[in-house]
BABALO-945794 format. One record per residue: residue number from 1; residue in one letter; x, y, z of N, C-alpha, C in turn. Coordinates in steps of 0.1 Angstrom, whole numbers, plus 5000, padded with zeros to 4 digits. Atoms other than C-alpha are relative to their C-alpha. Layout:
tigu drengu nx ny nz cax cay caz cx cy cz
NUM A X Y Z X Y Z X Y Z
...
//
This chain:
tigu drengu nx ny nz cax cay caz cx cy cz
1 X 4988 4993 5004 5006 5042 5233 4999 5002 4985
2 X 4999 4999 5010 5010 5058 5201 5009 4992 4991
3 X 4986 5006 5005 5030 5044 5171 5000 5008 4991
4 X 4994 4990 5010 5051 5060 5142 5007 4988 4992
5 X 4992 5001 5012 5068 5044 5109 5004 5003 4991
6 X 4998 4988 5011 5086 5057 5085 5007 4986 4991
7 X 5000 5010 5010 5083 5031 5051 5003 5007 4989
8 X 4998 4996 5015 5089 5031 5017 4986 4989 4997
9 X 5013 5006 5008 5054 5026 4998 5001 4995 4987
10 X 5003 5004 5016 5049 5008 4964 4985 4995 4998
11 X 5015 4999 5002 5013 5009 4953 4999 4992 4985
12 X 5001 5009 5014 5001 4987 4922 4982 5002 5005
13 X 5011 4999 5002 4965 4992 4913 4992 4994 4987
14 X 5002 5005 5012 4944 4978 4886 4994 5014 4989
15 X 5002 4989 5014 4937 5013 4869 5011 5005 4991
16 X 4989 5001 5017 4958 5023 4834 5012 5005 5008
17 X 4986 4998 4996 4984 5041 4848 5001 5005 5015
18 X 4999 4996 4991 4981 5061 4877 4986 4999 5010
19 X 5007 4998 4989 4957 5053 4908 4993 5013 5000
20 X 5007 4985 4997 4931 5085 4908 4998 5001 5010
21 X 5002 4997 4986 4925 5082 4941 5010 5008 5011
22 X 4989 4990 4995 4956 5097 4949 4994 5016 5008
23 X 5004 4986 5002 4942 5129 4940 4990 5005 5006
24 X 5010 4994 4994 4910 5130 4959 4992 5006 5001
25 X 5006 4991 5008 4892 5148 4938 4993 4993 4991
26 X 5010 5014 5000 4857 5124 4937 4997 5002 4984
27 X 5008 4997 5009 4850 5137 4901 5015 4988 4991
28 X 4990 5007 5004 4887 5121 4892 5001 4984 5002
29 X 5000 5010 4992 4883 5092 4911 4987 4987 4995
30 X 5011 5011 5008 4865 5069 4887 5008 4985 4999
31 X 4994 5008 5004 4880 5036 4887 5003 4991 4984
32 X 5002 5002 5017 4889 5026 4850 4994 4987 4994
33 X 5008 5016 4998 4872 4989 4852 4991 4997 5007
34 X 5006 5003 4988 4849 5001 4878 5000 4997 5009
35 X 4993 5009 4990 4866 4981 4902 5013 5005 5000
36 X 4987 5000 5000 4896 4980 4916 5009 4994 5010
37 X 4994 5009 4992 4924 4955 4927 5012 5006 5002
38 X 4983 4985 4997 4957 4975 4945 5006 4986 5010
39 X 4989 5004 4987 4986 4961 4968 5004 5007 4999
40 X 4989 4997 4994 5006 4980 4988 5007 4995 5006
41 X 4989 5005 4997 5039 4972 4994 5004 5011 5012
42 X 4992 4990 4990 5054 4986 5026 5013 4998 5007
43 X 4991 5010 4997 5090 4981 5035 5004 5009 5010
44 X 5000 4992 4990 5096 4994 5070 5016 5003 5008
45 X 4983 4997 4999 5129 5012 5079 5001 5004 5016
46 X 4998 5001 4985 5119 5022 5114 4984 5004 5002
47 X 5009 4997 4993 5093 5023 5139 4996 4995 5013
48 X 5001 5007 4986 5075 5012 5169 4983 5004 5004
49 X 5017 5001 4997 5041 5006 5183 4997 4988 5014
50 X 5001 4999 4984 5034 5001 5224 5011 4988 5002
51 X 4989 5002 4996 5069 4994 5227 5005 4986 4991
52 X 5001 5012 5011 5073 4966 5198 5011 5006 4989
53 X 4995 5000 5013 5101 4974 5173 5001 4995 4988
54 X 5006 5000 5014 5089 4975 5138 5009 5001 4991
55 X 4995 4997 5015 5115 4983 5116 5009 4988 4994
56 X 5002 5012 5003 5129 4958 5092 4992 4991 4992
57 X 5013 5006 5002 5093 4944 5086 4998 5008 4983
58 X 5004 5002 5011 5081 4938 5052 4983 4997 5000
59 X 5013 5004 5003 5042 4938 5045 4993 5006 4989
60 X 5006 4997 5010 5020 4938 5016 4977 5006 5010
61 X 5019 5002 5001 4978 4949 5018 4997 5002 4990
62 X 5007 5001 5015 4960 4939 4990 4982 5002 5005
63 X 5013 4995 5001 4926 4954 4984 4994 4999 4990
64 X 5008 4997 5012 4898 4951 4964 4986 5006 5000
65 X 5015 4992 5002 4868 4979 4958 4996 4999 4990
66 X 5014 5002 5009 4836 4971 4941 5000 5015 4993
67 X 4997 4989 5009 4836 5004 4929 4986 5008 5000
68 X 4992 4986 5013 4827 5030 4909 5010 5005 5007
69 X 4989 4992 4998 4850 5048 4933 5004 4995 5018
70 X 4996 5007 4994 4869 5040 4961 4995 5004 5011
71 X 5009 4996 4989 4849 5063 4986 4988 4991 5004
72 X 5006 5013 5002 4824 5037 4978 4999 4988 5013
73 X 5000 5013 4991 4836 5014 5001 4999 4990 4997
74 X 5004 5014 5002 4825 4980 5007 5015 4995 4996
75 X 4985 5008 5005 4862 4967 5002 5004 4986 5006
76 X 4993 5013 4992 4880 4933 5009 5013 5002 5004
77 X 4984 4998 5002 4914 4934 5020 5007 4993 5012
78 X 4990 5011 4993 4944 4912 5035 5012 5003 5000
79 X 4987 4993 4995 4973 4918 5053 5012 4990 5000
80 X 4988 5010 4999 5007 4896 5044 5012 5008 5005
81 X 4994 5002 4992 5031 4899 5065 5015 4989 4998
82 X 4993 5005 4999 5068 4888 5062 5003 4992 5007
83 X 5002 5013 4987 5078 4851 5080 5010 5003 5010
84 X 4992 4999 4992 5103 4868 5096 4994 5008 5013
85 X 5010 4993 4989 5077 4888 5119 5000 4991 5010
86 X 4996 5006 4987 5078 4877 5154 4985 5004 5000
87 X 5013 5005 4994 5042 4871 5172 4996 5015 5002
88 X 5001 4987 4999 5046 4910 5186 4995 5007 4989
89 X 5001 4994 5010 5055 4924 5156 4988 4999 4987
90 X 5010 5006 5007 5027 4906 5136 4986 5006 5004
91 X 5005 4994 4990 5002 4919 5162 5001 5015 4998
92 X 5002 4991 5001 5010 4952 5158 4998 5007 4984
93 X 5000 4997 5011 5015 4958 5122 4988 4996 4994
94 X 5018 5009 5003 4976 4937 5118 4997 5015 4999
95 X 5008 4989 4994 4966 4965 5140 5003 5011 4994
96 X 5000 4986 5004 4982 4995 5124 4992 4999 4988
97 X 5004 5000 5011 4974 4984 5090 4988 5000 4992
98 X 5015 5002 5004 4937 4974 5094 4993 5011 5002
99 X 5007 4985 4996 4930 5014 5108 4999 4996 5024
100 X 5002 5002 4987 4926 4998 5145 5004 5006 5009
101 X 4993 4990 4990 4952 5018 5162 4995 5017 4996
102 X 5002 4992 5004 4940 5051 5148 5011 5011 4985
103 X 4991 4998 5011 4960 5074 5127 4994 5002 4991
104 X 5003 5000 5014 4961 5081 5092 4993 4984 4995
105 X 5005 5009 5005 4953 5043 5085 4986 5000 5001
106 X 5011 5003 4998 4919 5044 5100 4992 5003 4991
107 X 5007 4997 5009 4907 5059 5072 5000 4988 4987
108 X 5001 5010 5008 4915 5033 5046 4993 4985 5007
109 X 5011 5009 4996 4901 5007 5074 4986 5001 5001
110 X 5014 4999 4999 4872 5021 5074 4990 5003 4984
111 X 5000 5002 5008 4871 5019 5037 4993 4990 4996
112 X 5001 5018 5002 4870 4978 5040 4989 4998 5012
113 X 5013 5007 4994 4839 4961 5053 5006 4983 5004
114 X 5002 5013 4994 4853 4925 5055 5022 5000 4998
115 X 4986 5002 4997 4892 4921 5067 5004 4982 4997
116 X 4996 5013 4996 4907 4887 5056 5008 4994 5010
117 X 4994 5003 4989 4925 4868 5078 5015 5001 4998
118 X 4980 5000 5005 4966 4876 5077 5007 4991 5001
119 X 4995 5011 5002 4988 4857 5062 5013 5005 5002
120 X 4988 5002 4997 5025 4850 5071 5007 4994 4986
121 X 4992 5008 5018 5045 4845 5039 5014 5004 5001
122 X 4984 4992 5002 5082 4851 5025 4994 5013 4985
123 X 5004 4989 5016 5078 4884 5002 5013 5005 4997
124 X 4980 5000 5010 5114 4884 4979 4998 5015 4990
125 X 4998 4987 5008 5119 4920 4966 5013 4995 4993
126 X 4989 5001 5005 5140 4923 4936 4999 5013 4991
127 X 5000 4984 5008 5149 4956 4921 5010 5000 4991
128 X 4993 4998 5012 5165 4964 4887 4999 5010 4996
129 X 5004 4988 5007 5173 4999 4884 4990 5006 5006
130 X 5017 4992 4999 5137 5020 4881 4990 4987 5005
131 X 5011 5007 5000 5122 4988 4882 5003 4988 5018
132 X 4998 5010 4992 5109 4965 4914 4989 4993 5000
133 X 5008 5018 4998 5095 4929 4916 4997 4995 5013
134 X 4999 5007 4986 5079 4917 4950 4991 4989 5000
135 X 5014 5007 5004 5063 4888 4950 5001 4991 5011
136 X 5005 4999 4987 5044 4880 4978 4994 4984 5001
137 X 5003 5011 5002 5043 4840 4985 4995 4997 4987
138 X 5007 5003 5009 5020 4822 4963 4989 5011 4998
139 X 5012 4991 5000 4996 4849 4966 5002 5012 4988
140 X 5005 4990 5006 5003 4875 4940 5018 5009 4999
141 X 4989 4992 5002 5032 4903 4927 4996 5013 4997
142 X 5002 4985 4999 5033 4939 4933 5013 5002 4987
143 X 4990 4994 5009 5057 4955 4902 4998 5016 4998
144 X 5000 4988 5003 5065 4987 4893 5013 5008 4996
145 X 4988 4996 5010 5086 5012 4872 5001 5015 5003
146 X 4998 4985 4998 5097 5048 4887 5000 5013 4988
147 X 4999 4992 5013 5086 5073 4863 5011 5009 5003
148 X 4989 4990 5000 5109 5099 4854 4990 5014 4989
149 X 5002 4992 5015 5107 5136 4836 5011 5001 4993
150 X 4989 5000 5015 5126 5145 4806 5013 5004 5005
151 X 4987 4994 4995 5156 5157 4829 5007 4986 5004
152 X 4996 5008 4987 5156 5120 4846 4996 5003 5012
153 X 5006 5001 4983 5144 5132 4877 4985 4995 5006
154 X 5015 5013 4996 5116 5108 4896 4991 5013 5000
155 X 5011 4991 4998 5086 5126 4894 4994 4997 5013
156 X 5007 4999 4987 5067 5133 4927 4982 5006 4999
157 X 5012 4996 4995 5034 5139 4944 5001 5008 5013
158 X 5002 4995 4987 5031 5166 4971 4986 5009 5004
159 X 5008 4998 4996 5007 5179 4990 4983 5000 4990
160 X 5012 5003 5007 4976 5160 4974 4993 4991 5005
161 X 5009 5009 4994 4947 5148 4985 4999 4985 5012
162 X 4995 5016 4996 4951 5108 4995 5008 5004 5010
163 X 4985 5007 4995 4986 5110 5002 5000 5013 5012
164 X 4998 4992 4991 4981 5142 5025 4995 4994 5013
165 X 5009 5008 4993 4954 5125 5042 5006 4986 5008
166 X 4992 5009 4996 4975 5096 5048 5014 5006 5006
167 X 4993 4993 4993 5003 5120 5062 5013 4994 4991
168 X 4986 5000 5006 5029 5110 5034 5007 5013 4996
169 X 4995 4989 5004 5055 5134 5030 4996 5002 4986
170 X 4995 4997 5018 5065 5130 4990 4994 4983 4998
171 X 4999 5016 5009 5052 5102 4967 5012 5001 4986
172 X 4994 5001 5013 5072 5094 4939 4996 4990 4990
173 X 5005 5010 5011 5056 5081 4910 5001 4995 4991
174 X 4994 5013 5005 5057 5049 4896 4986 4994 4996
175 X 5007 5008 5005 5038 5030 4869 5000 4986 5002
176 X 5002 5015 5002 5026 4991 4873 4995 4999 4988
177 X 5000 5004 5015 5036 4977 4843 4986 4988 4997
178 X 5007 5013 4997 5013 4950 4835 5007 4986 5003
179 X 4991 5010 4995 5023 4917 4848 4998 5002 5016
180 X 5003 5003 4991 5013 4930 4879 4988 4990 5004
181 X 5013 5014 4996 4987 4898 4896 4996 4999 5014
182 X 5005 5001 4985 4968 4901 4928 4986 4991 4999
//
């Protein structure tokens, strides 16, 4: 059975301001440390996956590529999971998120060479404004600060590389301040 969700993304990366990989355009796509340590935040407003209601669900994946670029490969990455996830829902959201059910994710699973084992934690969002704080057990905090242009209006990403590839409508972009820790 297919599945479908429709989330809100928050991305934190360890490059200066904006993740190049977005863009997908391998000449851009240099990571600025070589390396690179990211979480995604996903906070899920509806879905469903072989008959499993998903929405609700809170999960982070944190990644880290050796680098130069994230085509590269060879990645590590771990999937937390809100404690409020039921055994089902836990099960499925592994599966979407590691590429296993197919989809747009399969490509970022097939990115990562060694999958850690998922962890069940509480992850406490707190938003101020432009800005939000999630911090994900003892493990680590995703942050970030909604850019704007000079009108105030959130700046976006559409139809680019990554994010098309991944079948996001619209991104809207947003700097991690430092202070982000994975």
């Amino acid at each position: 059975m297919a599945w479908n969700i429709t989330a809100q993304m928050i991305e934190s990366c360890s490059c200066n301001m904006l993740c190049p990989c977005w863009f997908a355009v391998q000449e851009l796509m240099v990571m600025d440390q070589g390396w690179c340590a990211g979480a995604m935040l996903f906070r899920v407003q509806e879905g469903s996956s072989e008959g499993v209601n998903l929405g609700g669900r809170t999960l982070v994946v944190a990644t880290h590529f050796p680098g130069p670029t994230l085509y590269d490969g060879n990645g590590t990455a771990r999937v937390y999971i809100d404690e409020g996830t039921n055994a089902d829902q836990r099960r499925e959201l592994e599966a979407i998120f590691q590429g296993k059910k197919g989809g747009p994710w399969e490509i970022v699973g097939g990115l990562v060479t060694k999958w850690l084992p998922t962890q069940t934690t509480k992850i406490e969002i707190r938003e101020d404004g432009d800005s939000l704080t999630a911090t994900v057990g003892s493990f680590g905090q995703v942050k970030s600060q909604r850019l704007k242009d000079e009108a105030g209006r959130p700046m976006t990403l559409k139809n680019a590389g990554f994010a098309s590839a991944l079948q996001f409508e619209n991104l809207t972009m947003e700097l991690a301040p430092s202070g982000s820790q994975w």
